[in-house]
N, C-alpha and C positions, 0 to 999 in steps of 0.2 A: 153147785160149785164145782168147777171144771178140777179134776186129780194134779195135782205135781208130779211131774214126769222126772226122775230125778235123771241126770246123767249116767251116764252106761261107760262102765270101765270102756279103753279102747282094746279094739281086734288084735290076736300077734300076728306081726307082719314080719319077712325074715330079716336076719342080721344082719348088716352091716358094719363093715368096720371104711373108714372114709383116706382115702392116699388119693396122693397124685391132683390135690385140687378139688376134688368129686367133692359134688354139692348134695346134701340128702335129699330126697324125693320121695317118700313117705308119706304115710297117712296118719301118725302118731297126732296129738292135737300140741297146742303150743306150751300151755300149763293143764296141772293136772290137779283134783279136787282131791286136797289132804285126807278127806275124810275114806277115802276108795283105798287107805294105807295103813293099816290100825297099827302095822309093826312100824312106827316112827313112831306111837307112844312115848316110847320114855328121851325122846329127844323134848316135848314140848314138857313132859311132867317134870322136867330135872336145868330146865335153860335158866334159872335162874343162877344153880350151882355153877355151869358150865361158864357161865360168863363173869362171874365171880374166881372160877378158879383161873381163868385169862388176867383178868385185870390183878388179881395178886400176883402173878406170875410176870407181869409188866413192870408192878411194884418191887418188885423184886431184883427184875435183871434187865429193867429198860424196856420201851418200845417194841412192841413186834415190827420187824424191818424190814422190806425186801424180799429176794425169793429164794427158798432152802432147798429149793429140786434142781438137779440140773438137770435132769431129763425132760422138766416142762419149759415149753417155748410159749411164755405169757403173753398173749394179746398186747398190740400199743395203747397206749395210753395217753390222755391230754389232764393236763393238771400235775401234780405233784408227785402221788404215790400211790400205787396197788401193791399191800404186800398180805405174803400168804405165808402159811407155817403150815408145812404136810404133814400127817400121821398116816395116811393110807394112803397111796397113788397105784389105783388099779392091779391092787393085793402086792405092788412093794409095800413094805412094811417099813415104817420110818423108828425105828426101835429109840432111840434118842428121843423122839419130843413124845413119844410116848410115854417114854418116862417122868416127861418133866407137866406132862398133864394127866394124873392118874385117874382121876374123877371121869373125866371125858372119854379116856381110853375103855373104862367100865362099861360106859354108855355106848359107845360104840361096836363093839363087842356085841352089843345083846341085840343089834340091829343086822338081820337075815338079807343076805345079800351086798351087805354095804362093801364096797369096794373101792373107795375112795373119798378121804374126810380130810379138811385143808379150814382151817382160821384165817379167815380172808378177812384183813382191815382196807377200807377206801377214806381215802385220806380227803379233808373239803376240798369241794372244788376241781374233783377229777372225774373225770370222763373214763371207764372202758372203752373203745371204738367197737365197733359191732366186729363181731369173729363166727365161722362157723363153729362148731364144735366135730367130735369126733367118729361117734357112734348113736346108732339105738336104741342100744341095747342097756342101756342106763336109763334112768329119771334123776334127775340133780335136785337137790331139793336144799335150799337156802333157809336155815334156822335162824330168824332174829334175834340178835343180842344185845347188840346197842343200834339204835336207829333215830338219826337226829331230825329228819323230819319223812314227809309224806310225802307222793306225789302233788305236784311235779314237779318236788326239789329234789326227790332221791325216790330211787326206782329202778327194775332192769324193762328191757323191751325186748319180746321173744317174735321174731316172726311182724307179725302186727299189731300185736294185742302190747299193754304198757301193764307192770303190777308197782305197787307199792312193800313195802317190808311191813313189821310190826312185830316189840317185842314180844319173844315167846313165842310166834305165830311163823307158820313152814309157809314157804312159797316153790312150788313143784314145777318142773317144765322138762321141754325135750332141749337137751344142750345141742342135738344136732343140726337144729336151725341155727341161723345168722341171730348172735344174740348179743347186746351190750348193755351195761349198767351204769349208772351216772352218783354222784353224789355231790349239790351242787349247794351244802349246806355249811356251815361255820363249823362242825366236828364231826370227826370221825364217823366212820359206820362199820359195825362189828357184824361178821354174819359167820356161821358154821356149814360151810359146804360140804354136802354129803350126798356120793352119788351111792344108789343099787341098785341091784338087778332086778326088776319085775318079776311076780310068778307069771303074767300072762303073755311075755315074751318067751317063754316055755324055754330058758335057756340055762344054763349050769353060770356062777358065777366066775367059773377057772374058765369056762367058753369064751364065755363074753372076755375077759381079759386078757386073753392069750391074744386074742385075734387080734383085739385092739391094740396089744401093744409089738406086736408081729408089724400091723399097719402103721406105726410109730416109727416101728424102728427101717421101715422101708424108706419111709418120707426121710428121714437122718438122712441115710446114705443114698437116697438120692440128691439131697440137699450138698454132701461132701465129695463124692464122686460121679464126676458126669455120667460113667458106662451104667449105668443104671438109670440114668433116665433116658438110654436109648432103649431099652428090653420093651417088649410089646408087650400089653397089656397081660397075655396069657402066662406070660415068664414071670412078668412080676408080682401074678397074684401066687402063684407056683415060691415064690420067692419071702412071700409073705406067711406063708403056711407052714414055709421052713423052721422061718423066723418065730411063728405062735409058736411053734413045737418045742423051740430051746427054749422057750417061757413057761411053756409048761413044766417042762422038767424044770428050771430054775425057780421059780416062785417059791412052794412049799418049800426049799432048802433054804432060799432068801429069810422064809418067814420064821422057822424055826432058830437061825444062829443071829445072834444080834448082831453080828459083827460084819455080817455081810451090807 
């Protein structure tokens, strides 16, 4: 009987943070085998909690609605509604819905690297359109919560590969491909997005952040002031590094005052 060859974590390959349109071009694979991640344990050992403490928290004060960041610029949408509820966006710290999910915040906390956790409802019937994403230096990894049916009613598409959800069950991939998700069923679909940092990206969590949101905040103000998207390439990665550096210093004082 021929051995099982099981899959081989991927190579680190270097950072990227993606402005100015840049498509990834990497070797990262599309989705990534839960089992190569043992620290998301207590995401699968505790998802029943978690979507239990959602759904009372609905019970409570209404529908999760819409989108609570304004610094994320949501992918278009066909159908009704995508909405999400941030706790972590790339170590901002959302102190508010932190509070109002304590269970969740516990769980997330005990997860090494994680830098960004968002309750993402798809409401029947709606299409994500396909989006690049923004970095490498993440794996996004979607925790099932509520999931009304299987492919090919409801599912994301990474690159060229298709996955299905399932409660309690993680689905991993690289957000930096061209990615979109569908839900083309009669209710809702609950998921808990949760990107982190890989050890084998060999990179610090405040790295990877900074850059990315350095690379965020470039795309902004090219997007509101034309003189920035005349600067050559070499100004505005210069322009970018600036930008990580006040995020650097800003973050840990973000994270320690709630009030920021």
């Amino acid at each position: 009987m021929d051995a099982v060859i099981a899959p081989q974590k991927p190579e680190k390959e270097p950072l990227v943070a993606l402005k100015r349109q840049e498509r990834y071009e990497g070797h990262l694979p599309f989705f990534f085998e839960p089992e190569w991640f043992p620290e998301l344990k207590p995401l699968t050992d505790h998802w029943q909690t978690i979507r239990d403490e959602i759904l009372e928290y609905e019970r409570r004060h209404g529908a999760i609605k819409g989108l609570d960041s304004n610094p994320y610029v949501a992918p278009q949408i066909e159908g009704i509604e995508w909405s999400n509820l941030f706790l972590e966006n790339f170590m901002i710290r959302h102190h508010r819905n932190h509070k109002k999910f304590p269970f969740l915040s516990s769980v997330i906390d005990q997860i090494p690297g994680c830098s960004f956790a968002v309750i993402s409802v798809l409401s029947p019937h709606t299409i994500i359109k396909p989006h690049y994403g923004d970095t490498n230096g993440i794996v996004r990894s979607h925790l099932g919560l509520i999931i009304p049916a299987g492919l090919p009613d409801c599912g994301i598409r990474v690159g060229q590969e298709e996955r299905g959800w399932q409660d309690g069950e993680l689905v991993l991939f690289t957000e930096a491909y061209l990615h979109g998700a569908w839900n083309n069923s009669d209710q809702k679909r609950y998921v808990l997005v949760l990107d982190f940092v890989p050890a084998f990206m060999g990179q610090s969590k405040i790295k990877v952040c900074t850059t990315l949101l350095g690379a965020q905040s470039f795309n902004y103000l090219e997007q509101r002031f034309p003189i920035f998207r005349r600067l050559p390439d070499s100004w505005a990665d210069m322009v970018c590094s600036i930008l990580a550096l006040g995020w650097r210093f800003y973050l840990p004082i973000q994270r320690t005052f709630s009030f920021l």
